[in-house]
Every structure is written in structure tokens, then in C-alpha cells.
C-alpha positions as CSV (number, residue, x, y, z in Angstrom):
1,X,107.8,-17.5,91.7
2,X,109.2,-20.3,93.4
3,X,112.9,-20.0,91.7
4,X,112.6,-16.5,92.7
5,X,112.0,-17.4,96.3
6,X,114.4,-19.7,96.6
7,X,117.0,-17.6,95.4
8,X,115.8,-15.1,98.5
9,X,116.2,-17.8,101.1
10,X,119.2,-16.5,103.1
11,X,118.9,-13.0,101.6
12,X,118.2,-11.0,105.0
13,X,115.1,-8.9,105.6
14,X,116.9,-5.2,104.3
15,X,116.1,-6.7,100.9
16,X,113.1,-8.1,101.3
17,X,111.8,-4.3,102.6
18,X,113.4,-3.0,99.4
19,X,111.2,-5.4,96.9
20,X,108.1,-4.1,99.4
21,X,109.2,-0.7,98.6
22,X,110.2,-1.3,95.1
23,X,105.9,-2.6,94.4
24,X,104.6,-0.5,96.6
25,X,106.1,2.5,94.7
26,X,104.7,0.8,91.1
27,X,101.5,0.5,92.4
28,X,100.9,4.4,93.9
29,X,102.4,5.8,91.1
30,X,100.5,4.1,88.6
31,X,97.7,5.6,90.8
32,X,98.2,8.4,89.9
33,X,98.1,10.4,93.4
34,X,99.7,13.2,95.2
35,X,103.2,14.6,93.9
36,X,106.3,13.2,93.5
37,X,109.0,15.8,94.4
38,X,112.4,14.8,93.5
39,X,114.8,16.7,95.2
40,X,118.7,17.5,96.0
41,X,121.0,19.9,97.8
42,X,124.6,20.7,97.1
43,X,126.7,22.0,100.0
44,X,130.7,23.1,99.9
45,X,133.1,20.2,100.3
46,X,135.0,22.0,102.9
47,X,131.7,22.7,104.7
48,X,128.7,21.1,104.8
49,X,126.9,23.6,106.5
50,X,127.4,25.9,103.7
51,X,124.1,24.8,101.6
52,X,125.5,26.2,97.5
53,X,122.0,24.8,95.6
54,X,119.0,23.2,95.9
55,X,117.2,21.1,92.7
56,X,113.7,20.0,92.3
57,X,111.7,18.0,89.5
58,X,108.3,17.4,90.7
59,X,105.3,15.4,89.1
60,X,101.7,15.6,89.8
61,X,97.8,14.9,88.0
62,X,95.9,16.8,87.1
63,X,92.6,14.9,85.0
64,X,95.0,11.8,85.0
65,X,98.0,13.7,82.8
66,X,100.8,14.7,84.7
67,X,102.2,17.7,85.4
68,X,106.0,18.4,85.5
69,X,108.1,21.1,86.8
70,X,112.2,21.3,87.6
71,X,114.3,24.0,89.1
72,X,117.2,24.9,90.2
73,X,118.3,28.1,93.5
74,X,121.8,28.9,93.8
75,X,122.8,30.7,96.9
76,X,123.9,34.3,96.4
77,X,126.0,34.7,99.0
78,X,127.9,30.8,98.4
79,X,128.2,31.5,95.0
80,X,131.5,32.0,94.8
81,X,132.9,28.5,97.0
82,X,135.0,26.4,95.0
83,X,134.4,22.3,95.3
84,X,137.5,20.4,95.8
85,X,136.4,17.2,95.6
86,X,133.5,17.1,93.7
87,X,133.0,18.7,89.7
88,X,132.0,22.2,90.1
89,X,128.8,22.1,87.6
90,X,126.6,25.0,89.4
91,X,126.9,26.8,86.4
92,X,125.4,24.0,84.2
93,X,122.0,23.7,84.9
94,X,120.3,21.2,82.1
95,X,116.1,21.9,82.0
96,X,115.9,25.5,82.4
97,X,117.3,28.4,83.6
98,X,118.9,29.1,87.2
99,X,117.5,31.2,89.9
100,X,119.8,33.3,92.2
101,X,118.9,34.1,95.3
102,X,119.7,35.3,98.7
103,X,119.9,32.7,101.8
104,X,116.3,34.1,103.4
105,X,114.6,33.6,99.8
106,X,116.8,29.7,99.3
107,X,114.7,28.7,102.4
108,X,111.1,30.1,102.0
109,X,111.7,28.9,98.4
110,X,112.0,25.4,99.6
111,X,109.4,25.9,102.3
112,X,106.6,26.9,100.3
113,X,107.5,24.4,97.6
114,X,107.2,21.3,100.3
115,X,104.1,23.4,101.8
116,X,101.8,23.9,98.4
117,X,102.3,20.5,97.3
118,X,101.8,18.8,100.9
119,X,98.4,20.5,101.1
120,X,97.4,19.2,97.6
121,X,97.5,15.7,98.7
122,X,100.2,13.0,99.6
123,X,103.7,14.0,99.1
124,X,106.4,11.7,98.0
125,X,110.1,13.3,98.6
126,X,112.3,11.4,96.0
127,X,116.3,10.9,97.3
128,X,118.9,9.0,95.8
129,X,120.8,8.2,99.1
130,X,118.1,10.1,101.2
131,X,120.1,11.2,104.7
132,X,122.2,13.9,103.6
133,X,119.0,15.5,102.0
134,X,116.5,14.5,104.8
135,X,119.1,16.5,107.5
136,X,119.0,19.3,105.3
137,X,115.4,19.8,105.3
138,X,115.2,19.4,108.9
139,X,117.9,21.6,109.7
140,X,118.1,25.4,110.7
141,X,119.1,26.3,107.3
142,X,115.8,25.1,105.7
143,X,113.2,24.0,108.6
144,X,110.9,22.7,105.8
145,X,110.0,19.5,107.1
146,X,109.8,18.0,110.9
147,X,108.8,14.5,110.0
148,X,108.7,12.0,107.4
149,X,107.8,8.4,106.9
150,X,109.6,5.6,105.4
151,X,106.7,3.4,105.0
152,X,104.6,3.4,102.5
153,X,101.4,2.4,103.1
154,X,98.8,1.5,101.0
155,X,96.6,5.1,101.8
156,X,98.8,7.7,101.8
157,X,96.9,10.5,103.3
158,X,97.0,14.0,102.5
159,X,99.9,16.4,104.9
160,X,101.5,13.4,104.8
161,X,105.4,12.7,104.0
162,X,106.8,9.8,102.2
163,X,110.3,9.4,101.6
164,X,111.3,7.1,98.4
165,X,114.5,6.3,98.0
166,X,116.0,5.6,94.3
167,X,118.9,3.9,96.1
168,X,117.1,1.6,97.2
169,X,114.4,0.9,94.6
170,X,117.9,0.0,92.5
171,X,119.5,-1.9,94.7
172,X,116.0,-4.0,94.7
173,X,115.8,-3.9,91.0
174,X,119.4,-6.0,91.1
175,X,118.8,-7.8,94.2
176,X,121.4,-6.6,96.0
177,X,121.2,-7.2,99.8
178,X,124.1,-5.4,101.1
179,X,124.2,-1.9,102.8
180,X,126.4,-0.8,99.5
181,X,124.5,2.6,97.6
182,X,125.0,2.7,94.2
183,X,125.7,6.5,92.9
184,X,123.3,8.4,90.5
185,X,125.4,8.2,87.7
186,X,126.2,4.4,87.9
187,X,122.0,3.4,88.5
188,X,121.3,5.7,85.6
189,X,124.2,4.3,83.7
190,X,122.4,0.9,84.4
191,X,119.6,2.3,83.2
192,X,120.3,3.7,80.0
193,X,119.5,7.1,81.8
194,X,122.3,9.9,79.8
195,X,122.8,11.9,82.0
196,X,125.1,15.5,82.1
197,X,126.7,17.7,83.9
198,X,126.3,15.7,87.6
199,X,126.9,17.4,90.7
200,X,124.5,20.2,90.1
201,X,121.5,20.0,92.1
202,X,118.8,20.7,89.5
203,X,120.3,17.9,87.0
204,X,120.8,15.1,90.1
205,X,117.5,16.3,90.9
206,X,115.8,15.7,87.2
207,X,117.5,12.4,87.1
208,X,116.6,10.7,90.1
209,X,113.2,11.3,89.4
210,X,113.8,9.9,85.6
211,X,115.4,6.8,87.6
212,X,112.2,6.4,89.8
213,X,109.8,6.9,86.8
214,X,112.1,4.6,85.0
215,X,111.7,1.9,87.8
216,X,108.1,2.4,88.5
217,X,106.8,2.1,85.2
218,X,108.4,-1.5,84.3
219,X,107.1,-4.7,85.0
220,X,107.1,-6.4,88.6
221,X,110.5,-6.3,90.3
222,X,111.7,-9.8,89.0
223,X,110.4,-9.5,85.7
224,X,111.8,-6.2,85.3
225,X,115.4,-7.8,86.3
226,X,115.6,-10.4,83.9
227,X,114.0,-8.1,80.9
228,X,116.4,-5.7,81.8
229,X,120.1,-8.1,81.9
230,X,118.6,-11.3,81.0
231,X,119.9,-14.2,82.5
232,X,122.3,-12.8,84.8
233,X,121.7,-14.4,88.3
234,X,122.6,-17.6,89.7
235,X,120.6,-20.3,91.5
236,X,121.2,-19.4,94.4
237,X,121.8,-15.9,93.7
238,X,119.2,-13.3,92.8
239,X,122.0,-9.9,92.7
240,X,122.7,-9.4,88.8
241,X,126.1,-10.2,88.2
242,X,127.0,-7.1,86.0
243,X,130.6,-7.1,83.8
244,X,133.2,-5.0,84.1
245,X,132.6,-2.8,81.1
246,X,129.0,-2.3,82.6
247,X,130.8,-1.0,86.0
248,X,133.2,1.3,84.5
249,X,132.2,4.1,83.3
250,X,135.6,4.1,81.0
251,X,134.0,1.2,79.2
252,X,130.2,2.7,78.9
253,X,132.2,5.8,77.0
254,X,133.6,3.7,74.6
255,X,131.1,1.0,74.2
256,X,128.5,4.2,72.9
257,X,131.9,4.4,70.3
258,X,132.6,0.2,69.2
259,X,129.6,-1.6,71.0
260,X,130.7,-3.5,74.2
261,X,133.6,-6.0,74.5
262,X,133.6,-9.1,72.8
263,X,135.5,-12.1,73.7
264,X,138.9,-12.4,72.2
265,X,138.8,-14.9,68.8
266,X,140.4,-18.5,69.3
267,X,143.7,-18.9,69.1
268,X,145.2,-20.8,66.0
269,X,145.7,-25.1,66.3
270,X,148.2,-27.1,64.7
271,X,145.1,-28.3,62.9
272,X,144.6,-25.0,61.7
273,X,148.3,-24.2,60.3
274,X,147.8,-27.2,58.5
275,X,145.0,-26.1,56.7
């Protein structure tokens, strides 16, 4: 405990929050209350106000064994917008099949799904990189929420909102202090989440919720980091220092193929050609 808080001296309070969030999230799901409904939107790259899909994979109790559903909406009438920037993977919907439906039906879809679960107890919406998302849901196009809080607290009370943020819970996990948001694919890459077909809302939906479970279900924030890339931190330093091949997802490709790098062999001596 006391190397750990040393290493935080200096740190700044953003991740000092994130560590409160990162326990606080252990201890409520392992609980066992309320539902945790991971959730993400899809919108055209040349217009953000043109919502394409929506994804959900929720998780709730029922007699202490949870209960799991995923989905995916595609909008009818967007079906046809090409991304640009982005992989175009609306068509490749991992866990199940995808619904088509009309704009009206997209929203009351997403209403009534934040609706039944809020009224069955405390909600928790589950974001990697939450703003985008949370502005959706507030916004004309949806209208499915009005307010939400970032704080857990240590009742959550039912009709109440929570927002969790995988994002975050990751960037705790490392012990990284910055304002930098690690994507999906590289936190589930650090992981050892596979993952498939990214950019479509069901799947980025699925897998941030298999990132928070993945999270909430270790060992205590610290212990968790060194279990997970043992003895990577300095002194004075608690954010992992990852390698390169860990980064790039180039190397992760081909370290599934030959195992990851190993360091170059010794070069020859004079005392060796004599040999």
C-alpha cells in the first residue's frame, strides 16, 4: 500500500476519481444489483446527426444468476449511407440477428429499453468514451434520458442513472493520469478481449460490457495491474509501461502467429571465433 501511494503522489486528482470509480464499480457489481446496460450508437461520418445503429448488451439478476441480452437496430431509412472514415461493418452483427427498423420505432425502441430496466431498479449505462453516446440519448433523435449521474454512490437507488465509463475504468487499471482515451479495440486488445468486426454498434456494444465485466471481476485495482503486466511500473511511476508490439495492433496479429518479439541473440566475440 504504501509503494502504491507513493507512486500516486504528484498523480493529480482525475486519477485518483478513476481508482474511486474503478472499486466502486467492483463492489456494486459483485452486488449483484440493478442492470448494467452497455450501450452504443453509430452515426454517418459525414453527418453526425444521421443516427445509422444503435447496440445494447445488458445484464441483470434474477435469484443471484444473471441475465444477459444483446441487440442490434439499424435505421431503415440510413441504411444505405456509406462511412468514409470508419469500416463499414453494419452488416456484421456478431450475437444475433439484426433488427431493421424505421426512425419512429429506432427511438421508442431505445426508449422503452432505458424505461423497463430503470423501473426495475438502478440502471448503470455502460460507455467506452461516454459523450458522444450520452448526447445522443439526450437529443431530439432519441429523448431517452434527461439526466444522469457520474457518481457512484454507495446506494444506488432505483429510477436512478449511473453512467460507467470503460474508458476510464482502463485508464485506472494502467494508471494513466492523462486526459488520453484509449479505443475499444486497443483496451480489449490489452485485455485479451478478441474482438470482431468493430464499428458496428451491437459488437462495440457486447464488448465494452465484456471489458467492464472483465475489469470488475478481478482483484483490487493495483493487484489487478501487476497480475495482469507484472512488473511494469516504475517507482515513481504507477502507468504500465506497455511495449511496442503490445500497442500495435500489427504486432498483436502476428504475435497470435510466432509468440511476441524476443530480443535479438548476442552478437559473436573474438572469444567466440576462437572457439
Amino acid at each position: 500500500i504504501d509503494k502504491n501511494n507513493k507512486r500516486l503522489r504528484g498523480t493529480g486528482s482525475l486519477l485518483t476519481a478513476r481508482r474511486f470509480a474503478f472499486e466502486r464499480v467492483r463492489t456494486l457489481w459483485a452486488a449483484k444489483i440493478g442492470t448494467w446496460l452497455a450501450l452504443d450508437f453509430e452515426a454517418w461520418d459525414m453527418d453526425h446527426t444521421a443516427l445509422t445503429e444503435f447496440g445494447w448488451s445488458a445484464v441483470r439478476w434474477v435469484d443471484g444468476e444473471p441475465v444477459k441480452e444483446d441487440g442490434h437496430l439499424v435505421v431503415k431509412e440510413h441504411r444505405m449511407y456509406t462511412q468514409h472514415y470508419v469500416p463499414n461493418n453494419r452488416e456484421y452483427y456478431n450475437f444475433g440477428e439484426s433488427e431493421i427498423v424505421t426512425k419512429p420505432v429506432f427511438k421508442q425502441r431505445i426508449q422503452d429499453l432505458i424505461n423497463t430496466h430503470k423501473e426495475a431498479g438502478p440502471l448503470f449505462l455502460v460507455f467506452h468514451d461516454h459523450s458522444q453516446d450520452v448526447k445522443y440519448l439526450k437529443s431530439d433523435m432519441v429523448k431517452a434520458i434527461e439526466r444522469v449521474d457520474y457518481l457512484l454512490p454507495d446506494s444506488p437507488q432505483t429510477g436512478e442513472i449511473y453512467v460507467v465509463d470503460t474508458a476510464d475504468l482502463f485508464a485506472a487499471l494502467e494508471g494513466d493520469a492523462s486526459n488520453n482515451r484509449r479505443s475499444l479495440e486497443r483496451v480489449c486488445r490489452h485485455l485479451q478481449i478478441t474482438t470482431k468486426f468493430l464499428h458496428n454498434a451491437g459488437n462495440d456494444a457486447r464488448y465494452t460490457m465484456d471489458a467492464m465485466v472483465e475489469m470488475a471481476t478481478g482483484d483490487p485495482v493495483d493487484q489487478q495491474r501487476e497480475q495482469r503486466w507484472p512488473k511494469r511500473t516504475e517507482e515513481n511511476q504507477p502507468k504500465v509501461q506497455f511495449q511496442d508490439w503490445e500497442e500495435e495492433s500489427d504486432f498483436s496479429d502476428m504475435e497470435g502467429v510466432m509468440g511476441p518479439p524476443t530480443a535479438a541473440p548476442p552478437m559473436p566475440t573474438a572469444d567466440d571465433d576462437d572457439l
